[in-house]
C-alpha positions in Angstrom: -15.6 -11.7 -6.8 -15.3 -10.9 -3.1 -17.2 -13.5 -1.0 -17.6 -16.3 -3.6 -16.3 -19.1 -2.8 -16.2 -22.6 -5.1 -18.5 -25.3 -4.4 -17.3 -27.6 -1.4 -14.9 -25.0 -0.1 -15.3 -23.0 3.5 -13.0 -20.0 4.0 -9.5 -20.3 5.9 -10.9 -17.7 8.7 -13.5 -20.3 9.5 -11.7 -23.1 10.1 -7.7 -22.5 10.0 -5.8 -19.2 12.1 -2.4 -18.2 11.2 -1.2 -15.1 13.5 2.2 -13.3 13.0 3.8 -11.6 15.8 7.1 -9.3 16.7 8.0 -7.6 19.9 4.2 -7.9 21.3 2.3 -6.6 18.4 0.6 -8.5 15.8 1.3 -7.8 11.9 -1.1 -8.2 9.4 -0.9 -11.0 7.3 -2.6 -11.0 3.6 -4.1 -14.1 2.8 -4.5 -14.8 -0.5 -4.8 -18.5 -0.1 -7.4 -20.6 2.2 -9.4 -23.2 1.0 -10.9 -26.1 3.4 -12.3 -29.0 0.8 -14.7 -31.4 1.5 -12.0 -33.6 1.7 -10.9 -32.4 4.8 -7.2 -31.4 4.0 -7.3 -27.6 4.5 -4.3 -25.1 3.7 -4.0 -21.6 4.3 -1.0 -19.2 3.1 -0.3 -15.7 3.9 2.3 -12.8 3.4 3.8 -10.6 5.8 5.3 -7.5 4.2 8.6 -6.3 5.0 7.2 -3.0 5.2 5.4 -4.4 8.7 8.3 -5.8 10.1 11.6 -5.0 11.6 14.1 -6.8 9.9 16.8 -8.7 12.0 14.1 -8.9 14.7 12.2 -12.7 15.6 8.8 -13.0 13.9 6.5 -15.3 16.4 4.6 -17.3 13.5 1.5 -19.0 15.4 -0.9 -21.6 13.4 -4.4 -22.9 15.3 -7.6 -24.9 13.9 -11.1 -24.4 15.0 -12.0 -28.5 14.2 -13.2 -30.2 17.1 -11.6 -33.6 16.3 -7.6 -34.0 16.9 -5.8 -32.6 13.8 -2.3 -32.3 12.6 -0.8 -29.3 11.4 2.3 -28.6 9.6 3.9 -25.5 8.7 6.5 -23.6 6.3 8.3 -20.5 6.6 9.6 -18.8 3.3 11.6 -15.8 2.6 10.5 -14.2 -0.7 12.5 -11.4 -2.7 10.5 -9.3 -5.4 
């Protein structure tokens, strides 16, 4: 259902930001995946179709947090075939 969440989860766009970008433009990433638990480990996933990119070409992956206190983020880039 769109805009439920589970309990003691906050929405990816609230807290982490993952932007794609190639040759100055930004591509739309779908996110499927972005939980932050009250735990505090947060973890957002997203998928750039090849349809928006140009293949051969660098893809500029950026990933922020909105946290006030000093955080440490990690991140993985995958190439999926369907």
């Amino acid at each position: 259902m769109p805009g439920r969440r589970e309990p003691g989860t906050t929405s990816r766009g609230c807290v982490l930001k993952i932007v794609a970008e190639q040759g100055g433009k930004t591509l739309p990433i779908e996110i499927n995946y972005d939980k932050q638990v009250w735990s505090g480990l947060s973890w957002g996933a997203g998928e750039v179709k090849h349809a928006h990119f140009a293949a051969g070409a660098p893809i500029r992956v950026r990933c922020s947090s909105e946290e006030k206190s000093k955080v440490v983020l990690e991140g993985q880039v995958y190439s999926v075939d369907y």
